[in-house]
C-alpha positions as CSV (number, residue, x, y, z in Angstrom):
1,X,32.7,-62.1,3.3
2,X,29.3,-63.4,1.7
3,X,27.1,-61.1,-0.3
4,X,24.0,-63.6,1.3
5,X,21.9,-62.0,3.7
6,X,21.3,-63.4,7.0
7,X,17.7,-64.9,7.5
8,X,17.2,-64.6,11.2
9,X,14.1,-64.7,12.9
10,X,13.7,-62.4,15.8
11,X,11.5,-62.4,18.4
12,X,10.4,-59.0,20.4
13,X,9.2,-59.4,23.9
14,X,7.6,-56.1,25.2
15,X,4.4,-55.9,24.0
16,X,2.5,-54.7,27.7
17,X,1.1,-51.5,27.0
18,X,1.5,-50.4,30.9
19,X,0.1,-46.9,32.6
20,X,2.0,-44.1,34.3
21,X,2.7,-44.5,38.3
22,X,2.2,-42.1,41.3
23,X,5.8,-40.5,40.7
24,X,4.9,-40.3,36.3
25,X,7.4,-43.4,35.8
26,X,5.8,-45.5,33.1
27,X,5.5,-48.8,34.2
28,X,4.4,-52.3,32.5
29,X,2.7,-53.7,35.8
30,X,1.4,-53.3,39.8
31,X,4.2,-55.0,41.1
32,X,7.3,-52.3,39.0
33,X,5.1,-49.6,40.4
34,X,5.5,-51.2,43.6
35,X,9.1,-51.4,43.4
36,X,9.8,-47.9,42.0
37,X,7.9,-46.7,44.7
38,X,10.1,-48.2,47.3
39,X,13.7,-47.5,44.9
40,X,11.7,-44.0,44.9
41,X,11.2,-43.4,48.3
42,X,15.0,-44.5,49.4
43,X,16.5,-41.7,46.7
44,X,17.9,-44.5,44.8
45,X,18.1,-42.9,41.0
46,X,16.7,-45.7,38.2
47,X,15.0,-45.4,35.0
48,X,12.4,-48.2,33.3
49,X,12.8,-49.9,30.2
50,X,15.8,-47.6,29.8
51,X,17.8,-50.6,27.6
52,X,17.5,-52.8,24.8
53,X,19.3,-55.9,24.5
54,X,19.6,-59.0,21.9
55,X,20.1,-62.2,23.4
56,X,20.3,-65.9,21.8
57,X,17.2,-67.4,23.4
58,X,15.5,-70.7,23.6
59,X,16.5,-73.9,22.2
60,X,17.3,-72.7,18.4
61,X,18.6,-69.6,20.3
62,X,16.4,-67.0,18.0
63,X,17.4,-64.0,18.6
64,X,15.1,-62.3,21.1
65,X,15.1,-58.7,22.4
66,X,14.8,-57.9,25.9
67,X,14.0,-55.3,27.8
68,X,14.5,-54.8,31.7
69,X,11.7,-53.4,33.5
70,X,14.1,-51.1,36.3
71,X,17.7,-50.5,35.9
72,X,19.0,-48.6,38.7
73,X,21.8,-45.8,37.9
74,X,24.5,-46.8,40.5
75,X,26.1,-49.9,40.5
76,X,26.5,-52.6,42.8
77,X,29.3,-52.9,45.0
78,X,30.9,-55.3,42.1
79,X,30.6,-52.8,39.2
80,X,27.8,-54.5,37.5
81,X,24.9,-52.3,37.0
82,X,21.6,-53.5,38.6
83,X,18.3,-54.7,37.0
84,X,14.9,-55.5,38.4
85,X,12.8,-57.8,37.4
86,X,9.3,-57.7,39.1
87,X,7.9,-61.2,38.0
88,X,4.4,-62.0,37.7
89,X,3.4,-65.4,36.3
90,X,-0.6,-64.0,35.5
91,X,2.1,-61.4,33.0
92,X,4.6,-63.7,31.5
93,X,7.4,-61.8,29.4
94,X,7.2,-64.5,26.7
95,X,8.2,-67.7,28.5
96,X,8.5,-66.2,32.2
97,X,12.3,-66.5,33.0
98,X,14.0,-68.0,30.7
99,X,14.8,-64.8,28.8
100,X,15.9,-63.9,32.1
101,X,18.3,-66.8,32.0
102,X,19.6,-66.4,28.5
103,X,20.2,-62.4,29.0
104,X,22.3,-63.8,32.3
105,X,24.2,-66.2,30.1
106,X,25.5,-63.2,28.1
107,X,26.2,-60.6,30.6
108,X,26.7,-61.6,33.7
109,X,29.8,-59.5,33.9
110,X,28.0,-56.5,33.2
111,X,24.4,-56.7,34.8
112,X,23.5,-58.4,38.1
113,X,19.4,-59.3,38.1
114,X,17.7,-59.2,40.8
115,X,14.2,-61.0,40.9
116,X,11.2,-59.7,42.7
117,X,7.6,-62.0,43.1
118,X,5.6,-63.2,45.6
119,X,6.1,-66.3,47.3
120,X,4.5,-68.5,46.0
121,X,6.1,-68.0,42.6
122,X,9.7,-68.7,43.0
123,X,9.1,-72.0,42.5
124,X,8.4,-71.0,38.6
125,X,11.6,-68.7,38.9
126,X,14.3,-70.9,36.8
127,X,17.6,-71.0,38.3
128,X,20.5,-69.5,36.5
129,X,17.9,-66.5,35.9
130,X,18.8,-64.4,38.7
131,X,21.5,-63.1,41.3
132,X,19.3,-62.4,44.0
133,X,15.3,-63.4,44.4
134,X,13.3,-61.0,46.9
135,X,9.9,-61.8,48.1
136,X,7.6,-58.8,46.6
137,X,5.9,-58.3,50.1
138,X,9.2,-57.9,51.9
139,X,11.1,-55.0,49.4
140,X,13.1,-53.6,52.6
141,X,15.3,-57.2,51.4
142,X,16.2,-55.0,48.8
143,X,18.3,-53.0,51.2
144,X,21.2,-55.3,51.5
145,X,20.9,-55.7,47.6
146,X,21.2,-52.3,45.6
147,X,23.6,-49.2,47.0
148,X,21.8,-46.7,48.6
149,X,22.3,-43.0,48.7
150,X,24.9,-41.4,51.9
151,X,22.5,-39.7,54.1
152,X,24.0,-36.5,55.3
């Protein structure tokens, strides 16, 4: 073991400021109020930014923390717990999502992502970033996607 200390350079990628929603959830953006609402509305228990992660990213892969926007409290029918990702490319997480890609790289056992923007911006969604990539104006795909509540 070296005495040396370990230059690093680390890059932190949360810096939206964000507003509190209709149900008091802080949220960084429209479209994560959107999707709480919805996640709120079926009884399906999540928090925001509830995690920190450190994951090698970009060519040099710098250490960069990320920070999910929604991760939902049950998991999925696999045993991963959920995330979800509202992307918009007018609010770029530093570099859209590749973080995205690189957190995937690292714990895809754990974590599934799911994706949610408009249309017309999956084409700047990068593969290998997500397990599942819902249209932001059709959130009811979400159904199929995250476990819902036993009505009774």
């Amino acid at each position: 073991m070296s005495d040396r200390l370990i230059d690093a350079e680390v890059r932190i990628i949360f810096n939206r400021a964000g507003f509190a929603n209709r149900r008091g959830h802080h949220v960084r953006s429209r479209m994560e109020a959107a999707v709480c609402e919805w996640l709120f509305g079926r009884g399906i228990a999540h928090r925001h930014a509830g995690e920190v992660f450190t994951v090698p990213a970009g060519a040099g892969k710098v250490p960069t923390i990320y920070v999910p926007d929604i991760i939902l409290h049950d998991r999925g029918p696999d045993g991963r717990l959920i995330i979800i990702e509202p992307y918009q490319v007018n609010t770029p997480k530093g570099g859209g999502t590749r973080l995205l890609a690189a957190f995937r790289r690292e714990m895809s056992a754990r974590y599934a992502v799911i994706v949610v923007t408009k249309r017309r911006n999956m084409k700047n969604v990068i593969a290998g970033s997500y397990d599942a990539l819902v249209d932001a104006d059709h959130l009811e795909m979400l159904t199929r996607l995250v476990p819902t509540p036993r009505r009774r």
